[in-house]
N, C-alpha and C positions, 0 to 999 in steps of 0.2 A: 504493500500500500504506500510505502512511504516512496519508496521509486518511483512509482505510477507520480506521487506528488510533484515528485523532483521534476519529470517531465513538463509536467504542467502551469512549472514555475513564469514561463515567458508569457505566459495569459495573464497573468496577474496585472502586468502594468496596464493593458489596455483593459480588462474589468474595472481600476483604478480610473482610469481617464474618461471611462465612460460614465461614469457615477459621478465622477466631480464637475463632468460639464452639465450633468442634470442638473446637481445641487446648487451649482454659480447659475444655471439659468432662474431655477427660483429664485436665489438670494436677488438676481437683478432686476427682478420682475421680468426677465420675458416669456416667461412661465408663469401663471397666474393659480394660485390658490384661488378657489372658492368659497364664500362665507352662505352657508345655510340658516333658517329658520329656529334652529336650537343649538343650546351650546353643545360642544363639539371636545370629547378627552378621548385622546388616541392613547393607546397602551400597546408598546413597539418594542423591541430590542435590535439588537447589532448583528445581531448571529442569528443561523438557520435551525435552531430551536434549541428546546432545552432549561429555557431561560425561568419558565413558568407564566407565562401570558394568560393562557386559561385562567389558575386562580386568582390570578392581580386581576382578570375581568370581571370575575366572578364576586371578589371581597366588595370592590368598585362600586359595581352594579348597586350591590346590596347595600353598601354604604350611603347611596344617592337613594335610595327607595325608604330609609329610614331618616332621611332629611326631609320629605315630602316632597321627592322630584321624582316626574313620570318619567324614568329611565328607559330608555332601550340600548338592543344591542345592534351592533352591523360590523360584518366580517366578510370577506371576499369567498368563507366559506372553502381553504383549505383542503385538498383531496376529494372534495365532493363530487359524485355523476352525475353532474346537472350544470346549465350554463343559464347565465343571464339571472336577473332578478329573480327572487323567490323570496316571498313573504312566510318565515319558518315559526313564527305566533306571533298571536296578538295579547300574550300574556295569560292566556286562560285558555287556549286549544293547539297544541301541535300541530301544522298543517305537513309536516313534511316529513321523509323518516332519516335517518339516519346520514344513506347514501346520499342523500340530494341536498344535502346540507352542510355535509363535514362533522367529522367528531366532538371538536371543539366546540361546535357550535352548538350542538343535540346537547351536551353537555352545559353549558351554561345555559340555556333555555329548563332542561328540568331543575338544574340547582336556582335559577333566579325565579322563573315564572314571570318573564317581562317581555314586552312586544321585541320581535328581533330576526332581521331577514338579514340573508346573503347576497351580495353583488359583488362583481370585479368591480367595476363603475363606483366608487364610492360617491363621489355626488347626488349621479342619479339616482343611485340606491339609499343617499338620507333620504331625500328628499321624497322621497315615495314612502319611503318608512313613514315619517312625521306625519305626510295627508294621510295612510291609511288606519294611524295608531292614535295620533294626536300627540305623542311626546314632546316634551319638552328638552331632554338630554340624550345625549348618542354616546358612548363610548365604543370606539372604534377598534377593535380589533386585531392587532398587528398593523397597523396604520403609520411605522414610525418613518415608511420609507415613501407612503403612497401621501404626496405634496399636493396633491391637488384637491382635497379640500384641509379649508381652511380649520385648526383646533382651536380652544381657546385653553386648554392643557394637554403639553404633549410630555408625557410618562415615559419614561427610559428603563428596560428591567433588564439587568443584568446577574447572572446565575455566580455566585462567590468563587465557587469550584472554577469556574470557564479562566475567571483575572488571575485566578490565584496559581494553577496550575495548568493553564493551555501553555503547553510551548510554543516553536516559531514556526510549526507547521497550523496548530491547530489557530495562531490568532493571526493569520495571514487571510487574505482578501481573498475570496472565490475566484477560478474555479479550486485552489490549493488546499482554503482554509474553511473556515465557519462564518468568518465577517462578509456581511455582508456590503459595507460600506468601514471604511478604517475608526479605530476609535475614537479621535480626535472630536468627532462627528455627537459625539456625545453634548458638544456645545448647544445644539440644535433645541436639547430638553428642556423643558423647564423644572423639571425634579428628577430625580435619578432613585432607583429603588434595586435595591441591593437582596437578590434573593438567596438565602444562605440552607434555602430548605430544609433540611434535618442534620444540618450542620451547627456547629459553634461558631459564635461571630468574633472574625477576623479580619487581620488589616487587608486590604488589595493593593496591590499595585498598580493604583492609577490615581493621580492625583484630579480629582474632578473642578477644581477652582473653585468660584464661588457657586456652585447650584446646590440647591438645598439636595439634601442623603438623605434617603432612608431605607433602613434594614429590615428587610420579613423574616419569616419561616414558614414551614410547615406545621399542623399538629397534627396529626394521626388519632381522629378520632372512634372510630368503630369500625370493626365489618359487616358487610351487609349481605347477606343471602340473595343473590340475583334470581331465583324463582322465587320465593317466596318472601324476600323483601323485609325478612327479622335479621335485624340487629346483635350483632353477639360482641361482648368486651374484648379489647384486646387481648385482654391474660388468659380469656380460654384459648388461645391457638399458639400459646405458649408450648414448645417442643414438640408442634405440630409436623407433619412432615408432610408438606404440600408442593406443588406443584406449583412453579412460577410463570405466569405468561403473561410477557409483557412486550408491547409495538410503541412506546413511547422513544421520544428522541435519545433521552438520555435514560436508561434505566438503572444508572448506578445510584439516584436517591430512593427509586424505589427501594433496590434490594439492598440499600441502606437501612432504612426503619425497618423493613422487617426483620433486616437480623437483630436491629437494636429490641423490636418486640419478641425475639427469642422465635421468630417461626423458621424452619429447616428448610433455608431455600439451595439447598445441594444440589436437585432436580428444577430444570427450570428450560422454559422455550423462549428467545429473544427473537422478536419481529423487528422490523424495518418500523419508522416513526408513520403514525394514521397507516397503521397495517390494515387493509381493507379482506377481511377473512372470509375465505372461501369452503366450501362442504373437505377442500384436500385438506385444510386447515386443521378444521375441526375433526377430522379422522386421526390427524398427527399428535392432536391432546390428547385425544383417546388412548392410542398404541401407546404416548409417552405416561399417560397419569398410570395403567393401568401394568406396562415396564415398569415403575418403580413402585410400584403399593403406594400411590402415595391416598393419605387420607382426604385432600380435598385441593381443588383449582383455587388459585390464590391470584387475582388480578388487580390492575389498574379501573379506577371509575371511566375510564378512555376508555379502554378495551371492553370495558363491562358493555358500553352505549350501545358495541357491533355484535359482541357473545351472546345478548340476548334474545337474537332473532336466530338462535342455533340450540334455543331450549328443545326443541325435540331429539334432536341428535345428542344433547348431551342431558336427556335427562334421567342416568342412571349416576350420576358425577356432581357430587357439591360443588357450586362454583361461587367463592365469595370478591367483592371487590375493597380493598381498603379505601373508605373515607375518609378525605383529609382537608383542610382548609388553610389560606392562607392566613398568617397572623401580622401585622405590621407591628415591632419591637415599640415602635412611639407610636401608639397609633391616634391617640390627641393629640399631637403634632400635626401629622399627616392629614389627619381630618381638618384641623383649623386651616394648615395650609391649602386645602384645598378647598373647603367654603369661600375662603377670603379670591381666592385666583376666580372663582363661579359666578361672584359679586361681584 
């Protein structure tokens, strides 16, 4: 892999050149941002995943719904089989499934319960949001690179592991590395939020100048039974010996907390990130839970979104997902700072 990288070092600079003539044409206006009907927080990062965007959407969301603002969501919708606008609720019905939406997105629609459609078009796609929902606030998405509409908070999240331990392959410019756009670019934010997931907070190595920090985590709250939908404590699956399946970008936080919860993840399947699972799939859990004895499937709330429509094929097989929530370390901080910016 890392040869394959070396090849592909002479692309870097022209990935580089083309990024920064985008950015200088907004900075000069001849690129125009658009301003829409409601205010506008993009929630973005620098790298091609990993960072935790989902639950910083998700906390977000919920943070604005307990201010008395009629929040939505809008995402370009991520791995989804579907093109063009799609209205994925109106806060009280599902219109769409899984597939035509993106994972992401099925996933913060049942953890918020708020109006929230997918577009590439992000423009077009508030704007149709707002007339069909009535909202007042959009939080956008992965939005940190898509200029063309206008935020009035753009949210920077960066994963503690990525600053702290990507080397000079992993924090170099695409196609080589993870960056998206180089870090410097971080000037762009208006806050910057540092996600340390189930880690200990520590220094990074980047000095951010003056924009305000702030620090999350993960908590690990409960597992949840994807047939049957009961809740079990952590400590029962304490020296459990289960089966790990997990299609997330980065799954070394998963199988971080669960070893920190003591559950036996020896046995385990790793997907490609928004692993879109197929009946091959779901035959390969099979032959692998039932290879190792293990007592039960142990997933992501990601993977859970697509494992659920494989309930017949797997319904001789406990499959639980761990529930977890983002925490912001200040988070009256974070909240005051971000009324005052709404204001």
């Amino acid at each position: 892999m890392k040869y394959f990288r070396v090849l592909l070092l002479p692309l870097v600079p022209v990935y580089a050149a083309v990024a920064a003539m985008r950015n200088l044409f907004f900075d000069k206006n001849i690129l125009k941002s658009r301003r829409i009907s409601a205010k506008v927080i993009s929630v973005g990062n620098l790298t091609v995943g990993g960072s935790g965007k989902t639950p910083a959407v998700i906390y977000l969301t919920n943070l604005l719904k307990s201010e008395g603002r009629t929040a939505g969501v809008l995402s370009r919708g991520y791995g989804r089989k579907s093109v063009g606008y799609k209205l994925v609720s109106d806060g009280k019905e599902i219109f769409t499934t899984v597939r035509e939406c993106g994972d992401e997105m099925y996933h913060t629609v049942l953890d918020c319960s708020v109006p929230a459609a997918v577009s590439e078009r992000r423009v077009y796609g508030a704007e149709r949001l707002i007339k069909e929902t009535d909202i007042d606030t959009i939080v956008l998405d992965d939005a940190f690179q898509h200029r063309w509409i206008a935020r009035d908070i753009d949210l920077l999240i960066f994963e503690q592991r990525f600053l702290r331990e990507g080397g000079f392959f992993e924090k170099n410019l695409l196609p080589v590395g993870y960056l998206r756009e180089p870090l410097s670019q971080f000037r762009r934010a208006d806050a910057i939020i540092l996600n340390r997931k189930f880690s200990e907070k520590k220094n990074v190595p980047l000095n951010f100048e003056n924009k305000p920090v702030f620090t999350a985590h993960y908590r690990a709250l409960y597992f949840v039974d994807l047939l049957r939908k009961t809740k079990y404590e952590i400590s029962e699956f304490h020296g459990q010996k289960s089966l790990v399946v997990s299609g997330v970008a980065n799954p070394h936080s998963f199988l971080n907390v669960l070893g920190q919860t003591k559950v036996d993840t020896s046995n385990r399947l790793i997907f490609r990130d928004h692993k879109n699972y197929t009946n091959k799939d779901v035959q390969k859990i099979r032959k692998e839970f039932y290879a190792a004895n293990s007592y039960s499937v142990v997933t992501t709330e990601k993977d859970a979104v697509k494992l659920i429509h494989f309930l017949k094929e797997l319904d001789d097989i406990d499959i639980f997902y761990l529930k977890i929530e983002l925490v912001m370390d200040d988070e009256e901080s974070f909240k005051k700072f971000m009324l005052n910016k709404l204001s």
